[in-house]
C-alpha positions as CSV (number, residue, x, y, z in Angstrom):
1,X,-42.2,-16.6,-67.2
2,X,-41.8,-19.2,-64.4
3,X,-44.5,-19.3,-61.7
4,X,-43.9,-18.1,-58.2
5,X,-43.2,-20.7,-55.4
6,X,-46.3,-21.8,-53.9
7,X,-45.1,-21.5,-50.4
8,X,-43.3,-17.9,-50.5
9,X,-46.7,-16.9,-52.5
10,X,-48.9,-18.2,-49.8
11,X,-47.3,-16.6,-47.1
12,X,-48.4,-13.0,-46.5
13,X,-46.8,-10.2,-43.7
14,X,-44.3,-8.5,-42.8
15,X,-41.6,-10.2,-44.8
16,X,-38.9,-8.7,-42.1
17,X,-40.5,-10.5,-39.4
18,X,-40.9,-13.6,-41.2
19,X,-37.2,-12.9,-42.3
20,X,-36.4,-12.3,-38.3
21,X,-37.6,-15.6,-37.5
22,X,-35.6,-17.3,-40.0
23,X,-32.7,-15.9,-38.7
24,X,-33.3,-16.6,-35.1
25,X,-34.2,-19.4,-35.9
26,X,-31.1,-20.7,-38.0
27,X,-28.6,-19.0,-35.0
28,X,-30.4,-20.9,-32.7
29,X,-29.1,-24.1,-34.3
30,X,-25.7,-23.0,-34.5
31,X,-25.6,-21.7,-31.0
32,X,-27.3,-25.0,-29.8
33,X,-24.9,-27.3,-31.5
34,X,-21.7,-25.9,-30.2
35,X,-23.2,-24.8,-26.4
36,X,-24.6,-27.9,-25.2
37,X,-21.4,-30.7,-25.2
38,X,-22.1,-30.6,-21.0
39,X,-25.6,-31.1,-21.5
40,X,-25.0,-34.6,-24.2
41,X,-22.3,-35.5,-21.6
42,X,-24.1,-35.2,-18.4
43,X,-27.2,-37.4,-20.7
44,X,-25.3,-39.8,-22.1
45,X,-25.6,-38.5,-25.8
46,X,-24.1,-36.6,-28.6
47,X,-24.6,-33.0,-29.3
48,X,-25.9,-33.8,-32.7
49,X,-28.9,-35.5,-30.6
50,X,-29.0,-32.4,-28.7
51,X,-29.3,-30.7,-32.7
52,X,-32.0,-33.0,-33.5
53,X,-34.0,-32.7,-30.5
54,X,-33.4,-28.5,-31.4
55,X,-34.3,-29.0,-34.9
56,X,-37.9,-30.8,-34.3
57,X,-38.4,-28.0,-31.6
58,X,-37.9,-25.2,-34.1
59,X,-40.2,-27.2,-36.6
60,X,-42.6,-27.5,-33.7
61,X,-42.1,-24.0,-32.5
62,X,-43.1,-22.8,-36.7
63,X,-46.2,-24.8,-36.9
64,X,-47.4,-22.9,-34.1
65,X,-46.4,-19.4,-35.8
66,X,-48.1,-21.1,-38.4
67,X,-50.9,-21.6,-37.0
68,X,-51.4,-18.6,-35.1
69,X,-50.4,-17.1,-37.9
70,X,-53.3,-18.7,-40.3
71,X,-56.1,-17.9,-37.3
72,X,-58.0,-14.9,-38.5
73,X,-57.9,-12.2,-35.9
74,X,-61.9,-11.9,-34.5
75,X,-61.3,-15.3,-33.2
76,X,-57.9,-13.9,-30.5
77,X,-60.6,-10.9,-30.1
78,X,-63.7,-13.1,-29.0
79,X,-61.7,-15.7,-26.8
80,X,-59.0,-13.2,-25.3
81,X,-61.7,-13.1,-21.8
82,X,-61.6,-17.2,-21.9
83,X,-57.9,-17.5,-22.6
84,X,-57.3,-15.2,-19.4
85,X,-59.2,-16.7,-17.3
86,X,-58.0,-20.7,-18.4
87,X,-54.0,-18.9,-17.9
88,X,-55.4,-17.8,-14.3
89,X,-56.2,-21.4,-13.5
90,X,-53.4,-23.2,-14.9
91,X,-51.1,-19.8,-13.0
92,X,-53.3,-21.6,-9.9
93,X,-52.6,-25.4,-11.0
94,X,-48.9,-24.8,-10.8
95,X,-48.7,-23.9,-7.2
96,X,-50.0,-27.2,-6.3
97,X,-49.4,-29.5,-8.5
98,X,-46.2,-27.9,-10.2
99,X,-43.6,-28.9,-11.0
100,X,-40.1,-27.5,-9.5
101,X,-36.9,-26.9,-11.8
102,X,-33.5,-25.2,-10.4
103,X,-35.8,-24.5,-6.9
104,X,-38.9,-22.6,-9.0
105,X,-42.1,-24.1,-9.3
106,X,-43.0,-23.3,-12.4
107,X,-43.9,-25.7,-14.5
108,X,-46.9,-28.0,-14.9
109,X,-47.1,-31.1,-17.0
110,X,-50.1,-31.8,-19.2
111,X,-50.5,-34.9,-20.9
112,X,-46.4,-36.0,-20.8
113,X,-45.6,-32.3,-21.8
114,X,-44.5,-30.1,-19.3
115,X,-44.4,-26.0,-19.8
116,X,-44.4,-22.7,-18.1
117,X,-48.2,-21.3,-17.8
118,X,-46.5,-17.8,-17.1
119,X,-45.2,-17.8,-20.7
120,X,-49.1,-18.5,-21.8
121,X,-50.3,-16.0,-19.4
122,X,-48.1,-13.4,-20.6
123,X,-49.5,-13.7,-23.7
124,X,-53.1,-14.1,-22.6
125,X,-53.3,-10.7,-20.1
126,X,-51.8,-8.5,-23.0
127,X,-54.5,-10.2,-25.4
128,X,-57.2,-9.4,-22.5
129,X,-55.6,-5.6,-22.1
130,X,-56.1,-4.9,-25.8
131,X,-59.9,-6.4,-26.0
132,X,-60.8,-4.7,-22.8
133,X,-59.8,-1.7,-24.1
134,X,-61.0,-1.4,-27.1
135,X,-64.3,-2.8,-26.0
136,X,-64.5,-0.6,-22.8
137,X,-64.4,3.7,-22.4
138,X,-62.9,2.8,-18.4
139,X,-64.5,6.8,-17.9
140,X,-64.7,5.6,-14.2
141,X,-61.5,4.4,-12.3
142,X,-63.8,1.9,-10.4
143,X,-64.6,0.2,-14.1
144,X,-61.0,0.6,-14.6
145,X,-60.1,-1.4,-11.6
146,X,-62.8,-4.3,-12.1
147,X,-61.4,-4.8,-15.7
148,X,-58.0,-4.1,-15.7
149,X,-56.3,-3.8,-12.3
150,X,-58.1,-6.5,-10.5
151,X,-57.6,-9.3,-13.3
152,X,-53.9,-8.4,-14.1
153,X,-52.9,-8.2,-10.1
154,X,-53.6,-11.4,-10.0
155,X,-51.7,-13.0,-13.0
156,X,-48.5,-10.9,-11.5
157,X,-49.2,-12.1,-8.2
158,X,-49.5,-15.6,-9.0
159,X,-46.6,-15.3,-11.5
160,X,-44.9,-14.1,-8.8
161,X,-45.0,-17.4,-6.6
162,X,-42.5,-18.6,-9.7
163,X,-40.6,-16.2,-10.9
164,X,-40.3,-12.4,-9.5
165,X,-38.5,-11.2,-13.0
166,X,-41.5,-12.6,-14.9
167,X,-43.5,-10.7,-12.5
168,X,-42.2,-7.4,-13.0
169,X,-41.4,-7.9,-16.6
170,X,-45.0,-8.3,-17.3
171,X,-45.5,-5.6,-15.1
172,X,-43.5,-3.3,-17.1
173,X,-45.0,-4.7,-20.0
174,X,-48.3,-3.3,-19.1
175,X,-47.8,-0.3,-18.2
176,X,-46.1,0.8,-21.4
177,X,-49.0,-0.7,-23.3
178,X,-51.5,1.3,-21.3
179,X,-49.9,4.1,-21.5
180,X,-49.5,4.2,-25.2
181,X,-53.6,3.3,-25.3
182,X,-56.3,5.8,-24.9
183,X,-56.4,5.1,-20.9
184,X,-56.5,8.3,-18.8
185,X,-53.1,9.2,-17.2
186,X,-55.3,9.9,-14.1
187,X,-56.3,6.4,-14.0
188,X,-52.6,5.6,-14.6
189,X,-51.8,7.5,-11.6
190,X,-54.0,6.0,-8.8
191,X,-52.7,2.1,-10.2
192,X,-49.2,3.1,-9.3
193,X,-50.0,4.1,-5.7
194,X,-52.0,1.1,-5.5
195,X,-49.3,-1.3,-7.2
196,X,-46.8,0.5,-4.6
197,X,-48.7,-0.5,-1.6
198,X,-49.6,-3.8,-2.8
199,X,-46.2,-4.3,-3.3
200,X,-45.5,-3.2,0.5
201,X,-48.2,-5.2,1.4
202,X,-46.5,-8.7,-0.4
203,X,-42.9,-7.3,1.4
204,X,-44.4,-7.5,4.3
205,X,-46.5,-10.9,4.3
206,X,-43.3,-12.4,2.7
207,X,-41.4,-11.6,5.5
208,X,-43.9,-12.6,7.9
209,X,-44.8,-16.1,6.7
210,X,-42.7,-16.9,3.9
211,X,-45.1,-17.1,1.2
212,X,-42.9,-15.6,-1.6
213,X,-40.1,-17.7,-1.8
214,X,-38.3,-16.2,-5.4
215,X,-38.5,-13.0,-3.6
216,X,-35.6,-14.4,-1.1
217,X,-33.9,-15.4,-4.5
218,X,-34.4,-12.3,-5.9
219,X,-33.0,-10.7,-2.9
220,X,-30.2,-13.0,-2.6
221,X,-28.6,-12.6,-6.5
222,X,-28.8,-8.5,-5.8
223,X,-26.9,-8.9,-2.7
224,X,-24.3,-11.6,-4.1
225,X,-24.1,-9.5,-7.7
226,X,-20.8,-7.4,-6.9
227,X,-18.1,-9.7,-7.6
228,X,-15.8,-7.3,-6.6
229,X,-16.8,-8.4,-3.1
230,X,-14.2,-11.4,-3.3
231,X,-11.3,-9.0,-3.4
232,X,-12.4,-8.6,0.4
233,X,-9.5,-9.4,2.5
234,X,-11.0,-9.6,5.7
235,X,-14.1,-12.2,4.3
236,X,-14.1,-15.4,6.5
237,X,-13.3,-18.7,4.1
238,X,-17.1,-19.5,5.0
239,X,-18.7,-16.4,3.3
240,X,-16.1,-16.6,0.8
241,X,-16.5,-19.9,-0.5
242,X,-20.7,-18.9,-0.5
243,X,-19.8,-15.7,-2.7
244,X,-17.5,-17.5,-4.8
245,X,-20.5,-20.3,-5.2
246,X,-23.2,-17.5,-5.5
247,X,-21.4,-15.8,-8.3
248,X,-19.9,-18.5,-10.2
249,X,-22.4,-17.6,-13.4
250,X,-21.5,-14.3,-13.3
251,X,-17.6,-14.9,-13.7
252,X,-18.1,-17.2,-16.0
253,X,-19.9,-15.1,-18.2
254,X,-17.9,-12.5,-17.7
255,X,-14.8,-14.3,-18.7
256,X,-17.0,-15.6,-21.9
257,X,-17.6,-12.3,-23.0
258,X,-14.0,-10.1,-22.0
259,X,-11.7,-13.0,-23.5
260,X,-12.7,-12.2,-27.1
261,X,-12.5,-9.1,-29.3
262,X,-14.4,-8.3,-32.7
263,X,-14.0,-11.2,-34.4
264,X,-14.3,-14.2,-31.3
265,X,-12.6,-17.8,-31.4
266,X,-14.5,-18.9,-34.5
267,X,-17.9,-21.3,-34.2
268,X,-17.4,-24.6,-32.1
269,X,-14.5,-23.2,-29.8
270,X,-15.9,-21.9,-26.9
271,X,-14.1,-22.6,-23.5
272,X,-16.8,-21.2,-21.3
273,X,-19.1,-24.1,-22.3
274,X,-17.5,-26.5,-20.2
275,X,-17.8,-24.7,-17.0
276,X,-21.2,-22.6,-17.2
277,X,-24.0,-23.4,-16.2
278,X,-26.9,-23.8,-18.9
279,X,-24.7,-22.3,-21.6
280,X,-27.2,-23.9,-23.6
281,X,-30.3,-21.7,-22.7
282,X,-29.9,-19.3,-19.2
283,X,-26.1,-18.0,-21.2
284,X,-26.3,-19.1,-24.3
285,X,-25.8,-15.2,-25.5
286,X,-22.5,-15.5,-23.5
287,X,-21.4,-18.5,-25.7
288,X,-22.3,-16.3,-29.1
289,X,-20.4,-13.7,-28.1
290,X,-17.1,-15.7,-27.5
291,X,-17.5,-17.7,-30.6
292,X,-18.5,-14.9,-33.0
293,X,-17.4,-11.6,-30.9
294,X,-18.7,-8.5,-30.5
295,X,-20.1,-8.7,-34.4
296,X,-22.1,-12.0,-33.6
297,X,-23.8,-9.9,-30.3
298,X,-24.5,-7.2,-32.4
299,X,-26.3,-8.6,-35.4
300,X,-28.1,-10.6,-32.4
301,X,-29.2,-7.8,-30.8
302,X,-29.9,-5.8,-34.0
303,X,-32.5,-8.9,-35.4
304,X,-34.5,-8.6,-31.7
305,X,-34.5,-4.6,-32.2
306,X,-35.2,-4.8,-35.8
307,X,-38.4,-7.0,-34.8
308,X,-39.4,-4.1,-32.2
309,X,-39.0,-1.4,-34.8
310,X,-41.5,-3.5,-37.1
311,X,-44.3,-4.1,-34.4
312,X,-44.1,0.1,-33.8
313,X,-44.4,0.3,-37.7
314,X,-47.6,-2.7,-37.9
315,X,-49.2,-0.6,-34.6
316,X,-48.7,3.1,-36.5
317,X,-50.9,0.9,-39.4
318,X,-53.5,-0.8,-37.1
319,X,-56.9,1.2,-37.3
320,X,-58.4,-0.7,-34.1
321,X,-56.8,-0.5,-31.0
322,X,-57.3,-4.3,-30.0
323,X,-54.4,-5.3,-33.0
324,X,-52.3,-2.2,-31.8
325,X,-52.1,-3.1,-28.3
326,X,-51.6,-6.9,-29.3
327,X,-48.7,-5.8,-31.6
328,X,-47.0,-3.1,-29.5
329,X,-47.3,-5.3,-26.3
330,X,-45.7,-8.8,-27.9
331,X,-42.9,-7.2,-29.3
332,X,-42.5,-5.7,-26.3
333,X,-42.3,-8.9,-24.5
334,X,-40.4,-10.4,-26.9
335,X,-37.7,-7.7,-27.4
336,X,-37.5,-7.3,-23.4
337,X,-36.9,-10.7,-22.5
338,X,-34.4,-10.7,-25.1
339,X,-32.8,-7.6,-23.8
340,X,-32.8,-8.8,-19.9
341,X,-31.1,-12.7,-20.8
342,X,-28.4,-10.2,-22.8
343,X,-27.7,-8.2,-19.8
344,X,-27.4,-10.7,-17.4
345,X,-25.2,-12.7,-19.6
346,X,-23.1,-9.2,-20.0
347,X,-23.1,-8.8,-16.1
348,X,-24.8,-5.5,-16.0
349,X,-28.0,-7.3,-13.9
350,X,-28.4,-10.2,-11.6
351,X,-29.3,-13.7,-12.8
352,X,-33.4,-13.7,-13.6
353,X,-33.6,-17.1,-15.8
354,X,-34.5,-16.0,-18.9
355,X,-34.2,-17.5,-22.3
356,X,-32.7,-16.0,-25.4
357,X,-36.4,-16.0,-27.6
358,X,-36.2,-18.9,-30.4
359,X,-32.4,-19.3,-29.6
360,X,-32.1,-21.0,-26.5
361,X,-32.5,-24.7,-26.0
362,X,-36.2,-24.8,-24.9
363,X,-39.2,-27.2,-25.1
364,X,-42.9,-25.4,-25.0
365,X,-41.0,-22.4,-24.5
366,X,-40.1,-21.8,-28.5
367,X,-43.9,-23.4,-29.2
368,X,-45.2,-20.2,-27.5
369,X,-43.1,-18.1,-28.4
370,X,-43.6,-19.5,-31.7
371,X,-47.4,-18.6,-31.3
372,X,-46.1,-15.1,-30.2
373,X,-44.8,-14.4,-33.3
374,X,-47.9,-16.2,-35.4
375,X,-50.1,-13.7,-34.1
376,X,-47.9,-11.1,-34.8
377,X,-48.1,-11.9,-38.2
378,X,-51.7,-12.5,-38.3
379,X,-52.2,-8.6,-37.4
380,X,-49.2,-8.1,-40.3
381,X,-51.6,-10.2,-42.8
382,X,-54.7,-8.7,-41.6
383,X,-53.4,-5.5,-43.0
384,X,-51.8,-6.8,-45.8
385,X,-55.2,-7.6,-46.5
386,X,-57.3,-5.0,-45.9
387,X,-54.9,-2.4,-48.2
388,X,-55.0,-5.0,-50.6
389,X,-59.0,-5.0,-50.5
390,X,-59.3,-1.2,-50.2
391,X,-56.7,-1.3,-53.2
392,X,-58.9,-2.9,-55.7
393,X,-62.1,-1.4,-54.4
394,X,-60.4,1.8,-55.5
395,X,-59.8,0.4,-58.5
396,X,-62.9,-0.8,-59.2
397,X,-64.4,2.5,-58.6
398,X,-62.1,4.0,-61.2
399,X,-63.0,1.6,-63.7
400,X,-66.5,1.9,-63.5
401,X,-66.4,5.5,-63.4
402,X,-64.3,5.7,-66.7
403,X,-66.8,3.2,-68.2
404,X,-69.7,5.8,-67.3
């Protein structure tokens, strides 16, 4: 009988998830390869560069899983507090020494690598969430508020100096995970009000002074979302030419995804490509879905939905509210961000900026994502674990009782 490969023996968890990842991760290539011709023209190179630089980001993005995946679970429980407050500061960092890219600050470079500390701090506050609330009872809405609200206002507000959809994704985000934990519904209640007149309250210093400049992007791609507003007869050439400019992405995806059927052109011949912008990463999905039709979207979709339904099934197995939290809110985040870079590229919402998850062309982006999905499967092998241990305890017990 031949002995089991070391490496598929080694590697413990959710075998769907690790088979998700895989996946992603091989369509990512694909997608990659054929979607980024603009981006090796306008850089002087070939798009098998652009494949190369993909490939050692993938390999990159699976040591982290790795990683993550290999770090026993006390330690994301004992430093979830430090990693909060470290994503706070470098949240903090950006907004004065960031970086800007397509008129956002941020980004903020670190040693010659530059990265987006809302990506880390999404990860961090929903880490902090599930220790805090395992760790707390939060009987009291004042202890509430000094653990949870106070701390978590302040990543979305300064998350919100960059991007306003990463703001209220993460918002979303926790929400759902506290109302699926044991936090009382009353305390629930009075953070809404609050978050509602703190949100009034940002409105309203906004348009004062200026301070929240995304929120005037934000604004502006709602406004400038209805194409059908070209078919205006009586627009002057001025506000038609800004409309036309203002929804060129839309179009373009639009025409990406109605000019195929089931089936789509066939891999490598995309037209869209050569006019949209960041087909590569903001509408890659777009380019899948003309090149493999409305059976390549599908199974796309499916793999993110398929992760989700995994997490739910890990969390209904967690016995301490710390790993369900962790695993219910990162596949949440995962599966959402997913879901939001698919509607926009569909048309159904306004542009946010967000990456298809271990798809799009990224740099940090697919290493933390990457670490997203390591911890993921530490909670997976955590349990594998434990039932594995309880298993031959049981056994144990059996044996010795028969030897009595």
């Amino acid at each position: 009988m031949s002995e089991p490969n070391p490496i598929i023996y080694r590697l413990r968890g959710d075998k769907v998830i690790w088979t998700v990842v895989l996946l992603l991760s091989l369509t990512s290539l694909a997608a990659v390869y054929s979607s980024s011709c603009s981006l090796a023209l306008r850089e002087g190179k070939t798009t098998f560069d652009i494949l190369l630089r993909q490939l050692s980001l993938i390999v990159l993005g699976l040591t982290a899983l790795y990683i993550c995946y290999k770090i026993p679970l006390k330690y994301y429980r004992s430093f979830a507090n430090i990693l909060m407050f470290a994503s706070i500061g470098l949240l903090i960092a950006t907004i004065f020494v960031g970086k800007s890219i397509n008129s956002a600050s941020r980004w903020i470079e670190i040693f010659g690598f530059s990265f987006q500390p809302s990506e880390i701090a999404k990860i961090c506050t929903i880490l902090y969430i599930a220790k805090t609330v395992e760790k707390n009872t939060l009987e009291t809405f004042n202890e509430f508020t000094l653990r949870i609200l106070v701390p978590v206002s302040i990543v979305l507000v300064l998350i919100l100096c960059g991007s306003a959809s990463q703001a209220l994704l993460l918002a979303f985000i926790c929400c759902l995970i506290l109302y699926v934990s044991d936090v009382k519904r009353s305390h629930l209640l009075k953070s809404a009000g609050i978050i509602g007149a703190g949100l009034i309250l940002i409105l309203i210093l906004h348009f004062t002074f200026g301070i929240f400049g995304r929120i005037d992007t934000a604004i502006s791609r709602i406004k400038n979302n209805d194409t059908e507003q070209l078919n205006n007869k009586n627009l002057s050439p001025e506000d038609r030419k800004e409309l036309e400019n203002s929804t060129f992405q839309k179009r373009m995806a639009k025409v990406a995804i109605s000019s195929v059927g089931i089936i789509g052109k066939g891999p490598g011949k995309s037209t869209q490509r050569y006019v949209l912008p960041h087909p590569y990463s903001d509408f890659i999905y777009a380019i899948i879905v003309e090149e493999y039709g409305l059976i390549g979207g599908v199974v796309v979709l499916m793999l993110y939905l398929w992760l989700l339904f995994r997490c739910m099934t890990l969390a209904y197995s967690c016995t301490k509210p710390f790993s369900r939290i962790v695993v219910i809110g990162l596949g949440l985040m995962i599966t959402f961000q997913a879901l939001l870079h698919m509607m926009v590229n569909v048309t159904l919402i306004p542009v946010t900026g967000h990456t298809l998850p271990l798809i799009s062309l990224g740099g940090t982006s697919i290493i933390i994502m990457g670490g997203a999905f390591g911890i993921i499967l530490s909670i997976s092998r955590t349990i594998e674990i434990t039932k594995e241990n309880n298993t031959k305890k049981i056994e144990a017990n059996v044996g010795e009782e028969n030897y009595n």
